[in-house]
Residue frames as a rotation matrix with the C-alpha (Angstrom) as fourth column:
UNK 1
-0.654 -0.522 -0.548 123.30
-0.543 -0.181 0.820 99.18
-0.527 0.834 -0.165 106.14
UNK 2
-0.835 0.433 0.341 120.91
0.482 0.873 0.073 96.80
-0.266 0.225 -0.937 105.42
UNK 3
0.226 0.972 0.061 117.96
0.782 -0.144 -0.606 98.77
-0.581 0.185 -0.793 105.45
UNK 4
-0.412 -0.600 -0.685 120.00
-0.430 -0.535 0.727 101.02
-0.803 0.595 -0.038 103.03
UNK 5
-0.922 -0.285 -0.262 119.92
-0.379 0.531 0.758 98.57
-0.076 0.798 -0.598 100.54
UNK 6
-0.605 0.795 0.046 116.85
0.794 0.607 -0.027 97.29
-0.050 0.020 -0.999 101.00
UNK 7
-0.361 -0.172 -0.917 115.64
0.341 -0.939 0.042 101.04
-0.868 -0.297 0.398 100.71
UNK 8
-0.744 -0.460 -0.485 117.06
-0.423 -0.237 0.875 101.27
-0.517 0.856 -0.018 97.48
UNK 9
-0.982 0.117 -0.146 115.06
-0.049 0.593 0.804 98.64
0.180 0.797 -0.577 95.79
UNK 10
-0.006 0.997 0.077 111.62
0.932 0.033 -0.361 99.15
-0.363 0.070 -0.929 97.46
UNK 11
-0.089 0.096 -0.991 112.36
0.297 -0.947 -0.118 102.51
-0.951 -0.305 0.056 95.62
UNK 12
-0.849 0.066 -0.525 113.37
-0.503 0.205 0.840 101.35
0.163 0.977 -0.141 91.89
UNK 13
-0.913 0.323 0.248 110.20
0.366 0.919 0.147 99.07
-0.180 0.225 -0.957 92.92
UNK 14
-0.113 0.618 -0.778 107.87
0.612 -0.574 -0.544 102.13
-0.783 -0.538 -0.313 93.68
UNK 15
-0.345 -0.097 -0.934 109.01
-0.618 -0.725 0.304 104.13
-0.706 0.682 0.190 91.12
UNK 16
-0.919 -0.331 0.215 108.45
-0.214 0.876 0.433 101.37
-0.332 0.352 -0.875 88.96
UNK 17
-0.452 0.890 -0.060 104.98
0.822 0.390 -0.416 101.25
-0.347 -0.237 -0.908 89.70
UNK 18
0.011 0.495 -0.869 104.03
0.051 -0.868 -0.494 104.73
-0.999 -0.039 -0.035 89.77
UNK 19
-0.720 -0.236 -0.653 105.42
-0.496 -0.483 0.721 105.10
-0.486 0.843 0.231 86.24
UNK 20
-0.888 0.459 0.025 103.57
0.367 0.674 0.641 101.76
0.278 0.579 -0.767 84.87
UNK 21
-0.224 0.927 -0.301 100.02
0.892 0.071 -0.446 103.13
-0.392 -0.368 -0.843 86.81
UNK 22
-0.253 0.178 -0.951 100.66
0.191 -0.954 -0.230 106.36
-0.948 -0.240 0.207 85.36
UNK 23
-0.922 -0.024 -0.387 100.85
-0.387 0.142 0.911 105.06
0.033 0.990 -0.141 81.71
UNK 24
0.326 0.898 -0.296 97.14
-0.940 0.341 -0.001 102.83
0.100 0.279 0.955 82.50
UNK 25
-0.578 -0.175 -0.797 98.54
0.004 0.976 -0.218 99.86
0.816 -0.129 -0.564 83.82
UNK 26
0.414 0.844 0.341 96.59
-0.386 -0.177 0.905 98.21
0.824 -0.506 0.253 86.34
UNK 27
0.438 -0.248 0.864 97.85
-0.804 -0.539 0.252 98.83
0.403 -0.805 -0.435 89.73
UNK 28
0.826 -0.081 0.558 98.10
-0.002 0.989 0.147 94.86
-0.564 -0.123 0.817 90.35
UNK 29
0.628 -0.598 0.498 100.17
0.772 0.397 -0.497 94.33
0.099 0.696 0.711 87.22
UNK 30
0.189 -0.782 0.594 102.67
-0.335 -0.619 -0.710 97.55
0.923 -0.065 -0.379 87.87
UNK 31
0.602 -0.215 0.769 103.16
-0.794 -0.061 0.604 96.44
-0.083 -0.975 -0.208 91.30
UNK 32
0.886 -0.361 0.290 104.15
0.347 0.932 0.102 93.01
-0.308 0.011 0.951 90.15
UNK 33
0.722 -0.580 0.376 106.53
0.297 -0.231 -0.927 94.73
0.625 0.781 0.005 87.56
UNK 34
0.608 -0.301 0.735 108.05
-0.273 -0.948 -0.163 96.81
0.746 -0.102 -0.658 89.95
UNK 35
0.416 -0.425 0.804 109.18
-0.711 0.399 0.579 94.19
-0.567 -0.813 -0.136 92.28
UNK 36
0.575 -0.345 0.741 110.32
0.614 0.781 -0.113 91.90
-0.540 0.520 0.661 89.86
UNK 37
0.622 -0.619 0.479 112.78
-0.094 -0.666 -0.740 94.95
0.778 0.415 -0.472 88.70
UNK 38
0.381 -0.581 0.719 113.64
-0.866 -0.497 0.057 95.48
0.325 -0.644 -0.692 91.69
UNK 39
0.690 0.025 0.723 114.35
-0.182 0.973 0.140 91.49
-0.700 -0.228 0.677 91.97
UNK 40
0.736 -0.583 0.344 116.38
0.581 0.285 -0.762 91.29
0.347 0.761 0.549 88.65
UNK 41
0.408 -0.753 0.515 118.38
-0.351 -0.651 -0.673 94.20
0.843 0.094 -0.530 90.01
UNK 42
0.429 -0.150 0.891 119.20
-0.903 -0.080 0.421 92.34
0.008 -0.985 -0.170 93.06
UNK 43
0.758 -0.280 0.589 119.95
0.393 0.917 -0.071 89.02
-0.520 0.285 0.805 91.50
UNK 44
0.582 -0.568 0.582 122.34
0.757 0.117 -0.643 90.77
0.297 0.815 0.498 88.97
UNK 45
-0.040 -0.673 0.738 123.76
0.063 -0.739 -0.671 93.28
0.997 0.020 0.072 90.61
UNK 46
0.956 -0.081 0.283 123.79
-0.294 -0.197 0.936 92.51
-0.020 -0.977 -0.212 94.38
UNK 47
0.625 -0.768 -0.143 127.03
0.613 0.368 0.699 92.64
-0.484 -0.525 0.700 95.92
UNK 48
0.018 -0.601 0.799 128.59
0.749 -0.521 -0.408 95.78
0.662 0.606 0.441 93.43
UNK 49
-0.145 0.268 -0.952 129.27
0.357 -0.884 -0.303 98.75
-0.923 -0.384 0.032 94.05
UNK 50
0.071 0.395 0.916 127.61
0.971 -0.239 0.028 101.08
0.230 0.887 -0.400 91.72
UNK 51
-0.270 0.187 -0.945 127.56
0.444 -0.846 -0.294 104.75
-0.854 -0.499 0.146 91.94
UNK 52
0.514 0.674 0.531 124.90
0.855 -0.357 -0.376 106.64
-0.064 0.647 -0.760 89.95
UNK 53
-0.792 -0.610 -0.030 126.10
0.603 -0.773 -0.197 110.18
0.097 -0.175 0.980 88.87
UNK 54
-0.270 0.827 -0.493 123.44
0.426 -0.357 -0.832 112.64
-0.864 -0.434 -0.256 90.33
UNK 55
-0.347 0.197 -0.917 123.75
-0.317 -0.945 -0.083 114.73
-0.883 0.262 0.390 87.11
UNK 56
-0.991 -0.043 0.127 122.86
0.079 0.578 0.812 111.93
-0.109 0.815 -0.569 83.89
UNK 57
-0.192 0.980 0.046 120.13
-0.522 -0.062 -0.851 112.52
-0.831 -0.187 0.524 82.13
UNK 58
-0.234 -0.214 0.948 118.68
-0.026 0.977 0.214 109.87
-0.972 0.025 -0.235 80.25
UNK 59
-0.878 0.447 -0.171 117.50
-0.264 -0.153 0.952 109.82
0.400 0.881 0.253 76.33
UNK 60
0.019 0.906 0.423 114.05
-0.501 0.375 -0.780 109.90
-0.865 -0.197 0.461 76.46
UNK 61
-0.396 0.295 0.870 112.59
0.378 0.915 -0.138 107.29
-0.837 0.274 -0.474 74.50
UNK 62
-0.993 -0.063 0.096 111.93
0.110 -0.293 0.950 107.71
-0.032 0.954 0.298 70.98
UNK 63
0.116 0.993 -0.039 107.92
0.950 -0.099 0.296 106.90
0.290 -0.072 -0.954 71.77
UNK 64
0.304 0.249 -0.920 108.04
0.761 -0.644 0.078 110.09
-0.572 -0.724 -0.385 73.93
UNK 65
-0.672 -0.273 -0.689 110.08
-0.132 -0.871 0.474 112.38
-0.729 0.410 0.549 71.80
UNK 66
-0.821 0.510 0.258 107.23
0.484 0.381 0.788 111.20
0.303 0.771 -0.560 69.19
UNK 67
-0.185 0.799 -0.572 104.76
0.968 0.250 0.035 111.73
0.171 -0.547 -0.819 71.51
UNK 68
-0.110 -0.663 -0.740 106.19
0.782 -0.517 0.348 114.96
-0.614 -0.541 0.575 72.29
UNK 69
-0.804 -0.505 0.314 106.23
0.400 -0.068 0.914 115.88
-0.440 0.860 0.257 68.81
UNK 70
-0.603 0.712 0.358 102.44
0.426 -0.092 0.900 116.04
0.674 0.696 -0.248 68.46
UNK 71
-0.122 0.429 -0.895 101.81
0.724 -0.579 -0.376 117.78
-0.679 -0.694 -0.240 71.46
UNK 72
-0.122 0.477 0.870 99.85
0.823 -0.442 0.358 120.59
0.555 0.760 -0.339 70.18
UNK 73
-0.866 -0.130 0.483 99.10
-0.123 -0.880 -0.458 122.30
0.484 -0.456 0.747 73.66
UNK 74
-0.543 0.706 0.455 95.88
-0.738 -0.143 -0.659 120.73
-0.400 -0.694 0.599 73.60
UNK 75
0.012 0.058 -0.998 95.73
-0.803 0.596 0.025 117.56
0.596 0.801 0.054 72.49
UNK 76
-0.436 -0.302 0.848 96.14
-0.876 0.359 -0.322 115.66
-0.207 -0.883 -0.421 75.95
UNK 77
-0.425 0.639 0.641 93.59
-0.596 0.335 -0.730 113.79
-0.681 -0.692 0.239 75.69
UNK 78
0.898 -0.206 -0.388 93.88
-0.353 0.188 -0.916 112.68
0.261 0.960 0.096 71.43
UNK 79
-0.266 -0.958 -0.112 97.40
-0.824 0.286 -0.490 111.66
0.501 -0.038 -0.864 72.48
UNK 80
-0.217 0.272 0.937 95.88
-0.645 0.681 -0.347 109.17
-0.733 -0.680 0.028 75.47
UNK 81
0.265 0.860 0.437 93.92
-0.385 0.509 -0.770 107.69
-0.884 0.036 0.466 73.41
UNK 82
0.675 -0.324 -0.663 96.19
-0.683 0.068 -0.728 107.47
0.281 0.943 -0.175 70.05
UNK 83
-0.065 -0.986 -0.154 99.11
-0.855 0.135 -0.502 105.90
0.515 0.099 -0.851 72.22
UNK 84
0.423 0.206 -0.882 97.11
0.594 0.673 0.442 103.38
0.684 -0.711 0.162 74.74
UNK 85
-0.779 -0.415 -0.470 97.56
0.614 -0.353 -0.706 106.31
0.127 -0.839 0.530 77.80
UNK 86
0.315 0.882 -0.350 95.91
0.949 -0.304 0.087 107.88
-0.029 -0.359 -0.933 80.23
UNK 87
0.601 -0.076 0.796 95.50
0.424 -0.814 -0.398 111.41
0.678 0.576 -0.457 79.69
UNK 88
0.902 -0.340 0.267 96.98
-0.381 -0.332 0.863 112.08
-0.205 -0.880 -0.429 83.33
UNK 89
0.415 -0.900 -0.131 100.29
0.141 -0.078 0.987 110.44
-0.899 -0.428 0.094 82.02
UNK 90
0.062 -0.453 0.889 100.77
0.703 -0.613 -0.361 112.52
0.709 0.647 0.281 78.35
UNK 91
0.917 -0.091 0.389 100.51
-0.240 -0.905 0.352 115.33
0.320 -0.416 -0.851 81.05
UNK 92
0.592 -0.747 0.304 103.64
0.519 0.641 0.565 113.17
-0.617 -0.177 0.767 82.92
UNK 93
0.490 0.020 0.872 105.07
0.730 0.538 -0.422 112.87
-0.477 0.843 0.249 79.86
UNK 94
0.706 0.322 0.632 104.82
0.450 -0.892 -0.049 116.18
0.547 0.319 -0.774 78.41
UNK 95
0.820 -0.295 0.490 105.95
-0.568 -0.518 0.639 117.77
0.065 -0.803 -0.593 81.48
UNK 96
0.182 -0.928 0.326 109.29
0.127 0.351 0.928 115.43
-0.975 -0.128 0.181 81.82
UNK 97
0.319 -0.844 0.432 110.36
0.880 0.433 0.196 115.72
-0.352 0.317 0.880 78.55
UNK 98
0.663 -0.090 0.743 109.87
0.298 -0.879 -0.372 119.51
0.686 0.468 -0.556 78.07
UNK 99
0.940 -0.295 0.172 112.33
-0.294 -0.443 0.847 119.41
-0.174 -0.846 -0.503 81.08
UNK 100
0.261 -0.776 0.574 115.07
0.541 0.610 0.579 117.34
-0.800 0.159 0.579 79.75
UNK 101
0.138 -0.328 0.935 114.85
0.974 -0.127 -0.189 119.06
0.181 0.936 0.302 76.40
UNK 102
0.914 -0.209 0.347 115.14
-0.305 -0.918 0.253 123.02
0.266 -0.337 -0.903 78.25
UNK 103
0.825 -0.541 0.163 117.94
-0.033 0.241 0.970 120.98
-0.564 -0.805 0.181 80.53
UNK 104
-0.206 -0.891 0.404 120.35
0.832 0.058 0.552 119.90
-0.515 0.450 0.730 77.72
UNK 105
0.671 0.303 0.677 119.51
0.714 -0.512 -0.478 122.92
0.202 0.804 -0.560 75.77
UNK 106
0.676 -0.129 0.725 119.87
-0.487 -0.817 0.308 126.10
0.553 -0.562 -0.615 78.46
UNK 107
-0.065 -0.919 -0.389 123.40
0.159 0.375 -0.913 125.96
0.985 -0.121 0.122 79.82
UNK 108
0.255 0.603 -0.756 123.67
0.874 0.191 0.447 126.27
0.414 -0.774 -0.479 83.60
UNK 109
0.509 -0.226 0.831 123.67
0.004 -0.964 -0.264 129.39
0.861 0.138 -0.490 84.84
UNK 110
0.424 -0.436 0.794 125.48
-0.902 -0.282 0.328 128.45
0.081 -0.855 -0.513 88.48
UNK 111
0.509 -0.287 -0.811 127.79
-0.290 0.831 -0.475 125.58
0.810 0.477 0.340 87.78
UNK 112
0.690 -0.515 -0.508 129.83
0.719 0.565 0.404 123.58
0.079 -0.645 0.761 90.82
């Protein structure tokens, strides 16, 4: 069970990272971040139970739906560089929130 739990958090720490290295953080400084999440979430919230619901999707962030906004189609690289990102995460970007915004649109077509 332990290594459950301990699991968990080198995963919110990973993910953590990946997201901050994908915006142009440097790899050092998102790593730190990402364990120090995963540190706050263990100080405040060891010993709950929690249960995530597989299906919640989150608001994207007003930056992004901004971001989003001036996608053009080909602008990838004018967006990096307008927002402080690397062009490899407006693609990211891009690509997650045209999924969220098809998701809550387009009802499902094979429900539970």
């Amino acid at each position: 069970m332990d290594a459950l739990r301990s699991e968990l958090l080198d995963d919110v720490a990973a993910h953590a990272k990946q997201i901050l290295a994908d915006h142009g953080i440097a790899d050092d400084v998102a790593d730190q971040c990402g364990i120090a999440l995963a540190e706050f979430l263990a100080e405040h919230w060891g010993g709950q139970l929690i249960n995530f619901p597989k299906n919640f999707l989150y608001k994207l962030a007003q930056r992004d739906m901004d971001i989003y906004e001036e996608f053009t189609g080909n602008n990838h690289a004018k967006l990096a560089l307008k927002h402080g990102m690397t062009t490899r995460g407006i693609y990211k970007l891009i690509n997650r929130a045209h999924k969220r915004i098809v998701a809550e649109k387009q009802p499902d077509l094979f429900p539970d």
